[in-house]
Residue, then its C-alpha position, 0 to 999 in steps of 0.5 A: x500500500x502507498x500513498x496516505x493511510x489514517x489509523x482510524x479513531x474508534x467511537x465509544x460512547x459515554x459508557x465505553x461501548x463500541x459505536x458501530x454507527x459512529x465508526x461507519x461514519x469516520x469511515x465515510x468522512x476519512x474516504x472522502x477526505x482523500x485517503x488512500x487506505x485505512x488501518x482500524x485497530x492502531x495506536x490512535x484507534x485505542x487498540x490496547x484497549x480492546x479485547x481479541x473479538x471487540x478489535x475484529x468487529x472494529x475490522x469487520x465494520x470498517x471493512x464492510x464500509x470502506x471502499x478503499x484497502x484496509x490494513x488492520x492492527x493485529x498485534x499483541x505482545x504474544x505470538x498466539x494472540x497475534x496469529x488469532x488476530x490476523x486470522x481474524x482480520x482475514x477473515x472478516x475481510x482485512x487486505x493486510x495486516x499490522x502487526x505491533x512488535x511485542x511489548x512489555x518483555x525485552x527481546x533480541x534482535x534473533x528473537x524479534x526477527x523469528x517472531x515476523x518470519x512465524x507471523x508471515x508464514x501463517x498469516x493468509x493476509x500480508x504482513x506490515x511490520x510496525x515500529x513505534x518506540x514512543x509507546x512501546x519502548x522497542x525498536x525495531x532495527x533496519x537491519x532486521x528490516x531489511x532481512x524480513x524485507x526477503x520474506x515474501x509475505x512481509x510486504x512493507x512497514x511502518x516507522x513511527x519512530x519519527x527519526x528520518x535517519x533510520x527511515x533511509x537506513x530501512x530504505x536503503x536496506x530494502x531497496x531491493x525488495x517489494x517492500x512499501x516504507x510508510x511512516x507513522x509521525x505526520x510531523x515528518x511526513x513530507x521529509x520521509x517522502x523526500x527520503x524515500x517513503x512509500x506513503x504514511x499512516x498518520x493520526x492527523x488524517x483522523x482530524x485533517x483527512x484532506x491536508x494530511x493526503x494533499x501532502x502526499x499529492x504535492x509530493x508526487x506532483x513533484x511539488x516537493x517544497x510546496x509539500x513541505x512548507x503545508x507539513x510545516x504549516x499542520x505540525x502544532x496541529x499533529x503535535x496536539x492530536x498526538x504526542x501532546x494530548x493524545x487519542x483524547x486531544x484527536x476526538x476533540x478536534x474531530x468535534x471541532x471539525x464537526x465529525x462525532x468521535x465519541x468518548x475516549x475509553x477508560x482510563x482516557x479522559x476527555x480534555x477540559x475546556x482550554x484544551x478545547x479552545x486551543x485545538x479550535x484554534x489551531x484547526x482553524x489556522x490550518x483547516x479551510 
């Protein structure tokens, strides 16, 4: 997959319940917003937060309604887990899947490379490797990139570890391969595919679906500076929807922009007022 992906936001409402309506209508306000594929179940889709079968309903539903590929979150810090999951996913009709490196317990790089070549070789679905140091405390190394690169279900990954560095050291090592390079930090989108990047999955496509795709548009344009200077343009915003306030900070802004998110699940809390007012006046600034 190429191009602008959003790790959807999913809709709870007040008492945490899974809302169905509500995420048939993200999908419906991301697609026409521009993006090029959809990931329900990731970071900002509040994915630990959910149980085995809660997550494969997520997938179910915003399968059924997408009209573009869905790559689903399927990981786990355990190998059985992941492997239901994935099957789950494919099953109720994910195209892909993203699969978290595991968490919690140390592991070297021997152990992670074995754990994605075990997950690959049952998965029915590609497999997306997925780095995100910030939340898990685990990196996953280029070269470990670059030798999964070689498997044929390992289909591509995404780096959210913000550090445009490592994203060319994973290019250059998988440059040989059908291998598509996402990167996972909105703040960096238009330098990453300078370097070398395939596309993004980027929490800011929740709350700016077309600004967030109209970089990517710029950049194959060959509009490289314009690219950037919009990315310049949305970083307050994608720094307050994620590193600054989080899942909660990105469905306050999608209030803003008038697309009900629902409630953050527990033990998230909405943010307060003066939050509210600073994330309405930074969509304002950027959005039209």
């Amino acid at each position: 997959m190429d191009g602008t992906g959003v790790p959807l936001i999913t809709p709870f409402d007040e008492d945490g319940e899974l809302d169905a309506e509500r995420l048939r209508e993200l999908v419906r306000w991301v697609q026409d917003g521009g993006v090029d594929f959809i990931v329900p179940c990731g970071s900002n889709s509040e994915a630990e937060l959910m149980g085995v079968e809660e997550r494969a309903r997520v997938v179910e539903i915003v399968a059924d309604e997408a009209d573009v590929p869905v790559m689903a979150g399927t990981g786990h810090p355990g190998l059985a887990e992941t492997l239901r999951q994935t099957d789950l996913a494919a099953e109720v009709g994910a195209d892909a899947a993203l699969v978290v490196t595991p968490f919690y317990y140390s592991h070297d790089d021997e152990a992670m490379e074995a754990y994605y070549r075990e997950v690959a070789d049952e998965s029915q679905i590609p497999v997306y490797l997925y780095s995100v140091p910030a939340y898990t405390d685990v990196k996953l190394s280029p070269e470990v990139v670059g030798r999964l690169a070689d498997h044929d279900n390992v289909a591509g990954m995404k780096d959210s570890s913000g550090d445009v560095e490592t994203l060319q050291r994973e290019r250059r090592l998988t440059e040989d391969a059908s291998f598509d390079l996402l990167v996972g930090s909105g703040s960096v989108y238009a330098h990453a595919l300078d370097a070398g990047a395939d596309g993004g999955i980027l929490g800011l496509a929740n709350v700016a679906p077309e600004r967030a795709s109209e970089i990517y548009q710029l950049h194959i344009a060959g509009e490289d500076e314009a690219a950037r200077q919009l990315n310049a343009e949305l970083v307050e915003l994608n720094r307050a929807v994620t590193s600054k306030y989080g899942v909660p900070g990105a469905k306050a802004a999608m209030a803003e922009r008038g697309v009900s998110a629902g409630y953050p699940r527990k033990p998230h809390r909405p943010v307060d007022e003066d939050v509210r007012t600073e994330i309405a006046d930074l969509i304002d600034d950027v959005t039209p």
